[in-house]
N, C-alpha and C positions, 0 to 999 in steps of 0.2 A: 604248671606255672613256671617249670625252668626253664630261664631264658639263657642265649648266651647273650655276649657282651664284648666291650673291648677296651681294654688296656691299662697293663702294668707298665710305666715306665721307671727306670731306676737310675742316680746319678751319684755317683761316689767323687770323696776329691782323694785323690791315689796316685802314689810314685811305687815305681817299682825298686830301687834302691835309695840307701840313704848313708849320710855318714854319722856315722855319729858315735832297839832293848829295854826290855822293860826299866819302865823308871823307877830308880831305888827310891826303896821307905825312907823319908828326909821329915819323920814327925819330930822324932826327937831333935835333929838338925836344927827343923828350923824353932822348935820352942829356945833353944839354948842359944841361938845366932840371931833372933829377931825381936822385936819389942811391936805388940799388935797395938794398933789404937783403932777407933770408933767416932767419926764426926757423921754430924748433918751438915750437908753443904747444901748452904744455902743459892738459888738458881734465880736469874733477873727477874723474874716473876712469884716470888715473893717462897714458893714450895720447896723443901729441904730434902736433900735425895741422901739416902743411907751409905754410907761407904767407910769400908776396913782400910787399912793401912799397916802395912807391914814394913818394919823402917831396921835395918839393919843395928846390931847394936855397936860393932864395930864404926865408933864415928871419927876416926883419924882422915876420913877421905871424904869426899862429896862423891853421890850415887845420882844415876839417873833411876828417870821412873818409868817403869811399866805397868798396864793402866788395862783390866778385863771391865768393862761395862756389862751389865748382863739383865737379864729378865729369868735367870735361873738360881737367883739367889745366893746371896755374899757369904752364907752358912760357911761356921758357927757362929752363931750370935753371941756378945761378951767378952772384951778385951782379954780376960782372960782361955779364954775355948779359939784355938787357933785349927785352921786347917791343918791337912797332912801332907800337901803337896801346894807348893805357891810357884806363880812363871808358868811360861808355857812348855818347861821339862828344867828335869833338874840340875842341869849344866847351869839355868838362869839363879836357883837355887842357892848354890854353890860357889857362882860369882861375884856376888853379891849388886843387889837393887832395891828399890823399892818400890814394893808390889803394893798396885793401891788394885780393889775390888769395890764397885758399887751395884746396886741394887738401881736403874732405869728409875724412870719415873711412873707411878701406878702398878709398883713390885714389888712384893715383900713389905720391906720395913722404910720404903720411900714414898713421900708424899705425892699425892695428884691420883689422875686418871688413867691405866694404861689403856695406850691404844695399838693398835695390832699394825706390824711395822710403821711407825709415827710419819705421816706424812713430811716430807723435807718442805722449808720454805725457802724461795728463791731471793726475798725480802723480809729485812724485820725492823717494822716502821718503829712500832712501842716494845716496852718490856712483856706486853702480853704474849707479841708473837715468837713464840716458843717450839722448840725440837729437837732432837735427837742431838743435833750440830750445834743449838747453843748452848745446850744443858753441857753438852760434853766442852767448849770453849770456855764457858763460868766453871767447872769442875778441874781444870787444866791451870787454869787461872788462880782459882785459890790454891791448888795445891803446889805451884811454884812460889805462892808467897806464903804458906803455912810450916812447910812440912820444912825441919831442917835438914841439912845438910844436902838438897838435891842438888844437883847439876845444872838445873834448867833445860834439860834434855826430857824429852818425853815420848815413850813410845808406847802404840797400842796394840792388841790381839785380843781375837777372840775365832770362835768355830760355831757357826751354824746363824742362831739368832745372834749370840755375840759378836759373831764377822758380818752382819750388819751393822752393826752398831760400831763398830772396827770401822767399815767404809761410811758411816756417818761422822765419825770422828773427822773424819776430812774435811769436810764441810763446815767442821768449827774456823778450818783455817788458823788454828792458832799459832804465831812464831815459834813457840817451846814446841810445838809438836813433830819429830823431824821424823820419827820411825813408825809405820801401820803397817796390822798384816791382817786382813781379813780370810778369814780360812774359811770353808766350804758356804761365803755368804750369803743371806738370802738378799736377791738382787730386784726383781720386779717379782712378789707374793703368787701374782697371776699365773706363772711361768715357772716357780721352782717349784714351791709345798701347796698350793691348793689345786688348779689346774694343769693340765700337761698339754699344749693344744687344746684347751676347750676340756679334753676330758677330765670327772673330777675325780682327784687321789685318794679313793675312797677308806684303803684299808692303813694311808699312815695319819690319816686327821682323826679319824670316827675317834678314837680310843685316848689320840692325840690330849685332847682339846681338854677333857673331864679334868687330865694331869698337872696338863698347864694353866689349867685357871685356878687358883687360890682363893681370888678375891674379885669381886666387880667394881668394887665402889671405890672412897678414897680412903682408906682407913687402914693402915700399914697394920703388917700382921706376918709374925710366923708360919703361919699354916701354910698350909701343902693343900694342892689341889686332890684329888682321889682319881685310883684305878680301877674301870670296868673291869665288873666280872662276867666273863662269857657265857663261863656256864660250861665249855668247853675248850677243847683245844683245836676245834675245826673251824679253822675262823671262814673257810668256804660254805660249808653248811651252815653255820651261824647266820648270814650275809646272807646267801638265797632264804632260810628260813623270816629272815629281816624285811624283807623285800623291799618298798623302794623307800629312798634318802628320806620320805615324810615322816617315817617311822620314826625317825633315831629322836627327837624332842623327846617320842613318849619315854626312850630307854633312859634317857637325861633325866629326865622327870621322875623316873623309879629308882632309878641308883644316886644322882644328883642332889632330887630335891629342888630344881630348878631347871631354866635351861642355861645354852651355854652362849651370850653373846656372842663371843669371835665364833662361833661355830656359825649363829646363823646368820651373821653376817657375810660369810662364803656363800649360804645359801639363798642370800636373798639378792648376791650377785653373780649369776653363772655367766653374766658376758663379762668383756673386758669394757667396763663402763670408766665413769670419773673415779668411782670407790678404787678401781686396781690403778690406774692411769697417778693415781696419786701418793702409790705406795710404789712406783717403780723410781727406785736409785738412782739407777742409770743415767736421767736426763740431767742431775744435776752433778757429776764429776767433771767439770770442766773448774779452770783455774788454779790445779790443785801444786801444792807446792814439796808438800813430806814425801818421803820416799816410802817407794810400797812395795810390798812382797804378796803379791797375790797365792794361795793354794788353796788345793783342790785333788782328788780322787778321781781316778776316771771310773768306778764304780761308785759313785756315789747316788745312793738311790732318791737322796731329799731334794741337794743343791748344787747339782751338777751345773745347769743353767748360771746359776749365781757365780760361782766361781770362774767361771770359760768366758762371760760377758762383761764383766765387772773389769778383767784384763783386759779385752780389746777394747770399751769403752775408754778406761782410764791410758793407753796407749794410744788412742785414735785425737783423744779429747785435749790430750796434755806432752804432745811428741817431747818437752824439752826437761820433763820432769822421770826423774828412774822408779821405772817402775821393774818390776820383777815376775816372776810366773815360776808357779812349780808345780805339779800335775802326776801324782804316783799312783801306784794300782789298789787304790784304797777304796775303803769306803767312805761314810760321812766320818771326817773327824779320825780316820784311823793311823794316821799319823804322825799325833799325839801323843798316842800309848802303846804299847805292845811292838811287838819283833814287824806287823806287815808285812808277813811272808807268805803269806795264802791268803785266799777267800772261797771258801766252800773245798772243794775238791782240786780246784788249780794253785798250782804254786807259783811264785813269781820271783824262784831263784837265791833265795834268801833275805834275811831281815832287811827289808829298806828304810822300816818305821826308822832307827838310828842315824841311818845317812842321812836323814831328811832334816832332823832335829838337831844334827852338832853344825853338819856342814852347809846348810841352807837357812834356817831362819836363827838358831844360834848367832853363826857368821853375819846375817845381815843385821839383828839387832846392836851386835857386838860391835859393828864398825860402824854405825848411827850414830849408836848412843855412847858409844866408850872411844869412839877413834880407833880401833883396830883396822889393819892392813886387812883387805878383802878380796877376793877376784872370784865373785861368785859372779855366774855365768847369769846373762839377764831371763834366760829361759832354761828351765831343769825340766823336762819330760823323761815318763818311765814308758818305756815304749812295749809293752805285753808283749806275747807271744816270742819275741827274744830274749826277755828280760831282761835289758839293758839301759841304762839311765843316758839320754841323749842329748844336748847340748844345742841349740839354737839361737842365733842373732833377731827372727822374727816368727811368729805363730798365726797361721800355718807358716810349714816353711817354705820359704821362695821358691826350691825346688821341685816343688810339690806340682802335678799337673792334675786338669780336671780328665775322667776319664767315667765313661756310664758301664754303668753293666744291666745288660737288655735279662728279659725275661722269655724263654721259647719254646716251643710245644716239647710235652713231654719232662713238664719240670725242671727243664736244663737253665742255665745261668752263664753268661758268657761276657766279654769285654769285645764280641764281635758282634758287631750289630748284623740280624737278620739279613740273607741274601732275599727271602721270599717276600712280596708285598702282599700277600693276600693277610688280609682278619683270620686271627683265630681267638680263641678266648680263651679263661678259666673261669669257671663257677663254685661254689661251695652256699653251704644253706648255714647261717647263721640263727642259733635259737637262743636269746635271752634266758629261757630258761633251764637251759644245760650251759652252762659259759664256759669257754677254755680257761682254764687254771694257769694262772701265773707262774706257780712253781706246784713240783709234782709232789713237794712233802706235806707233811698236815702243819700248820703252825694256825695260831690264830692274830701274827703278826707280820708286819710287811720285811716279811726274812728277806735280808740284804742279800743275801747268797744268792737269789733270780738275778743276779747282774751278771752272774757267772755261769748260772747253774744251765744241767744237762737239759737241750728241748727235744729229746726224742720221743719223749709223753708225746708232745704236741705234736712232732712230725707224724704221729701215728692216728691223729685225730682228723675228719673229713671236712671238719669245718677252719681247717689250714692247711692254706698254701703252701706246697715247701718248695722251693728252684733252687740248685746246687752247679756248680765250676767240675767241670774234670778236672781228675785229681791235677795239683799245680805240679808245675816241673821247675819251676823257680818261685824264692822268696815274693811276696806282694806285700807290700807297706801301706795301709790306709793313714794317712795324716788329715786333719783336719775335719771342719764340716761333713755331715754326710745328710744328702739330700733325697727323698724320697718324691718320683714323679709318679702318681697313678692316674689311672683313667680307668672310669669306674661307672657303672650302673648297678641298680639297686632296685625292689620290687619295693622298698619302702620310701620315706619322705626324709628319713635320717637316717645314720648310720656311726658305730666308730669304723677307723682300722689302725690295724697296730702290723708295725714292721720292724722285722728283727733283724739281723747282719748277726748269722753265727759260723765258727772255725770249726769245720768238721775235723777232727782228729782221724789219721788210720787205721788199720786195722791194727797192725804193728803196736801200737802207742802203749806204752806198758802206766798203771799206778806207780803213783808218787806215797811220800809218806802220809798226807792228806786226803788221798779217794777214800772215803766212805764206805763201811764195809756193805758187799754186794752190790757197789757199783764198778763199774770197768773202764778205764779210760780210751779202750780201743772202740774204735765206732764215736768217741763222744762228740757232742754239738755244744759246744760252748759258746754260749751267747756274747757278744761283742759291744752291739749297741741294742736297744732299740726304743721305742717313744709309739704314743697312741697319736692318736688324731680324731677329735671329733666333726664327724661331715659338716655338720651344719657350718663350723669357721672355717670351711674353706678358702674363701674370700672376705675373710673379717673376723679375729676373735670379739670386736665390739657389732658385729652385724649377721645375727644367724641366717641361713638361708635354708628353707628345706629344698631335697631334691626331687628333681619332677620323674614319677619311676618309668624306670625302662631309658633313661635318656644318658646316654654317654657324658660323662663331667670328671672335669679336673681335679685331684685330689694331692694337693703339693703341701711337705711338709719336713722339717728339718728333724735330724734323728741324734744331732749332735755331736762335737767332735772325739775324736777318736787318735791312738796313735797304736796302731797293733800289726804285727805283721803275722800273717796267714803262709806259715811254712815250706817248705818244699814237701810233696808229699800229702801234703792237708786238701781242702776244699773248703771255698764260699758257699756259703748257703744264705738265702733268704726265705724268711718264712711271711707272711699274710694272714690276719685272720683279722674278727671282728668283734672279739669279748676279750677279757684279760681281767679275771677275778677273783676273790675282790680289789687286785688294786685298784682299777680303774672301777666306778659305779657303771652297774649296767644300763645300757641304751635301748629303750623301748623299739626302736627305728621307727620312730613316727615322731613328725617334727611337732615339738612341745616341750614347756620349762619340765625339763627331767624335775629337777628340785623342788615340782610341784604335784610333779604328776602320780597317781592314783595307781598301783598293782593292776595293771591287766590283763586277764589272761587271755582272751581272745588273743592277743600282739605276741604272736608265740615264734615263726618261723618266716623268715624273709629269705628273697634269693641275692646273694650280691654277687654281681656279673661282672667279671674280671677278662678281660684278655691280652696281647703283649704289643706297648707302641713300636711300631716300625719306625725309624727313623732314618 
């Protein structure tokens, strides 16, 4: 049955040079410095949304407000039961503001329905039509005429779900509202947390969802949604033992007691229909007038997409409005808390988590909302592999050129395009039911450390591709976008693939305080970027196509931006393959609603026929 085939194309956007603490225990602080309160605020549609209020007690001054909306709950419940940490670090703390927290609508202890990133309206004829944007412009609203002593200044943050609700706050358009920072936010659902190109994010929603759902109905409540139990800690085995996405209702159903609406609402839409087209942000940040401090991780394993889009959107949309960007080698949200001086086995030079928080969103809250002197740069990137924090006028930067790296017989990896014109090819056998492992440890969670961690598991397995650069003799800087051409044949009617961009380390390379005992940093493959691709949206996430086999087809697909420079001494490597589990659910390679379809074992082994475009 094996065939060859033809062609890996590869296009990077690449310059070759460039110019460029934990937070203290503030419990006792803030019970002694703040006076909590507890309203319903009432929203133009008649439903009253829960919200704390934390109001300095010192009142000789007027305060501005800063404002977390959340779907993770406004906990401790009772004027008297105060958090332990209020702001988004304790510099806000310490300065004094007032921190108001709400509870969304259809969360916790707030009235209505929730709905799973609330669709934005571009219109709102009656009080009925209601969102994200007006709940947050009525909640802005009363609390400039409620709360004493504010400023009339108002700013918001949040990380993950709350940095949508951050970038929906925009959309209130409110006057008072002059400071947002939406942090790692979810931007189009389709594109960050449920699908990755078509393929579905199997190992961060399954377990996700049981956690996040509390409640269905309208009926405000304390309670806490529940955590699966595995049964294990092999969440690979668990997953194959699972087999396909049909199953998981019944696990809902054994541990639940139910199933789980937002769960099978991803499954009862695997294209990009009106249900995602309606949940994507994006198309409505135009007219926006606040100032915004976009961040984000470039190891961020949930909302990468959201953060990186959300900036060029709001900067494309709104040239005359300050927008901002900051980009450190974090994970979701790890910027927040802790030193961010590693992730897994690499280090990145020391703590940046601090730099990020006094002298980046500190400073930009602090000169919104209080008038302080500023001169934060409008772009802060951490740029890996040097570990240096770099400064830019525009993202990508101007300087940047586009430049490909071909693929050539023999595994090689080059920025010189092939002298030879003849076809040659790669092939590898792709089996659903042995899948390549995402990361080589056992976890039964979508461990963030695969954003960094070692593939030489994988370079040793035959159902991946690996092409590598002679060693380099000069620094390489990838900035920006990085773009994946393949050209591709397949013995089946579907297929994934998944492509990696990783820094081979030399032999030389000695551990850091952070390698892992009986790991070695000489020889390491540190993964850089990479992203899956389901075949079928090659030409459309809203329009599956299967492939006709044996027949040469275009396989184009973005792997996302990037700012890392690949050493003197080091080597590019790219890797290929066509399982990634469980993060990604696996693909029968037979075109059909994965999300419906039945364990088969006949659909065991397909050829996927690779070889290198000439250009």
């Amino acid at each position: 049955m094996k065939k060859l085939f033809t062609a890996i194309g590869f296009m990077l956007l690449a310059t070759f040079s460039f110019a460029q603490q934990p937070q203290a225990p503030d419990a006792e602080y803030i019970k002694a410095s703040y006076t909590k309160y507890e309203y319903e605020i009432p929203m133009r549609d008649g439903e009253k949304l829960f919200t704390s209020v934390y109001v300095p007690k010192d009142q000789s001054k007027k305060y501005p407000i800063m404002m977390d909306r959340t779907c993770y709950s406004v906990a401790p419940y009772g004027v008297d039961k105060y958090k332990t940490a209020i702001g988004p670090s304790s510099l806000f703390t310490h300065d004094g503001f007032i921190f108001v927290y709400q509870d969304v609508r259809g969360r916790f202890m707030s009235e209505g329905i929730f709905r799973e990133m609330t669709p934005e309206l571009e219109n709102h004829k009656t009080n009925k039509d209601v969102d994200e944007g007006t709940d947050t412009y009525d909640t802005i609203d009363w609390l400039i005429k409620n709360i004493p002593n504010n400023n009339g200044k108002v700013g918001v943050w949040g990380i993950s779900y709350p940095g949508f609700y951050t970038t929906t706050s925009l959309l209130s358009r409110h006057p008072a509202l002059v400071a947002a920072s939406p942090q790692a936010p979810i931007a189009d659902l389709y594109r960050d947390d449920a699908f990755h190109n078509g393929a579905f994010m199997l190992a961060a929603n399954f377990d996700f969802y049981p956690f996040f759902t509390n409640r269905q109905d309208d009926k405000p409540t304390q309670g806490k949604g529940f955590n699966l139990d595995f049964g294990t800690k092999d969440g690979y085995e668990y997953y194959l033992r699972m087999g396909s996405v049909t199953h998981t209702n019944d696990i809902y159903l054994q541990n639940y007691k139910d199933t789980v609406r937002l769960w099978n609402e991803m499954l009862e839409h695997p294209n990009y229909d009106q249900h995602w087209k309606d949940r994507n942000i994006l198309t409505h940040l135009h007219d926006i007038k606040t100032a915004v401090l976009v961040t984000g991780g470039w190891y961020d394993a949930e909302d990468l997409y959201g953060a990186i889009n959300t900036y060029k959107t709001l900067v494309m949309d709104n040239p005359t409005t300050p927008i901002y960007f900051a980009m450190g080698p974090w994970v979701h949200g790890g910027w927040s808390r802790g030193p961010g001086d590693h992730l897994g086995d690499i280090e990145f030079g020391g703590a940046q988590g601090p730099y990020y928080r006094e002298k980046i969103e500190f400073a930009f809250f602090s000169h919104y909302l209080k008038g302080t002197d500023s001169d934060i740069p409008k772009i802060s990137t951490f740029e890996t592999g040097k570990n240096e924090w770099k400064t830019y006028k525009a993202w990508p930067p101007k300087d940047a050129e586009d430049k490909n790296l071909y693929f050539l017989p023999g595994g090689k990896l080059s920025f010189t395009p092939p002298t030879n014109t003849g076809d040659y090819s790669d092939a590898y056998v792709s089996d659903p039911n042995k899948p390549v492992p995402f990361i080589s440890d056992i976890t039964d969670d979508m461990k963030r450390e695969y954003m960094t961690a070692d593939q030489r598991f994988a370079s040793r397995r035959p159902d991946v591709l690996t092409y590598k650069t002679d060693v380099l003799d000069k620094d390489v800087t990838l900035a920006g976008n990085i773009i994946a051409n393949l050209k591709v044949s397949t013995t089946g009617t579907d297929a994934d693939w998944v492509v990696k961009v990783i820094d081979v380390y030399p032999d030389s390379a000695q551990n850091n305080r952070f390698t892992a005992p009986n790991t070695f940093m000489s020889n390491y493959e540190q993964m850089v970027r990479s992203e899956a691709m389901r075949g079928k949206y090659r030409n459309g996430f809203d329009k599956p196509e299967p492939f006709i086999p044996g027949k040469i087809t275009p396989v184009n697909f973005e792997l996302q931006d990037v700012l890392h420079t690949f050493k003197k001494g080091h080597r590019i490597m790219v890797q290929v393959q066509s399982t990634w589990f469980p993060l990604i659910d696996r693909n029968p390679q037979i075109f059909e609603n994965i999300m419906k379809a039945k364990d088969k074992k006949q659909q065991i082994k397909f050829i996927l026929q690779k070889s290198i475009q000439v250009i």
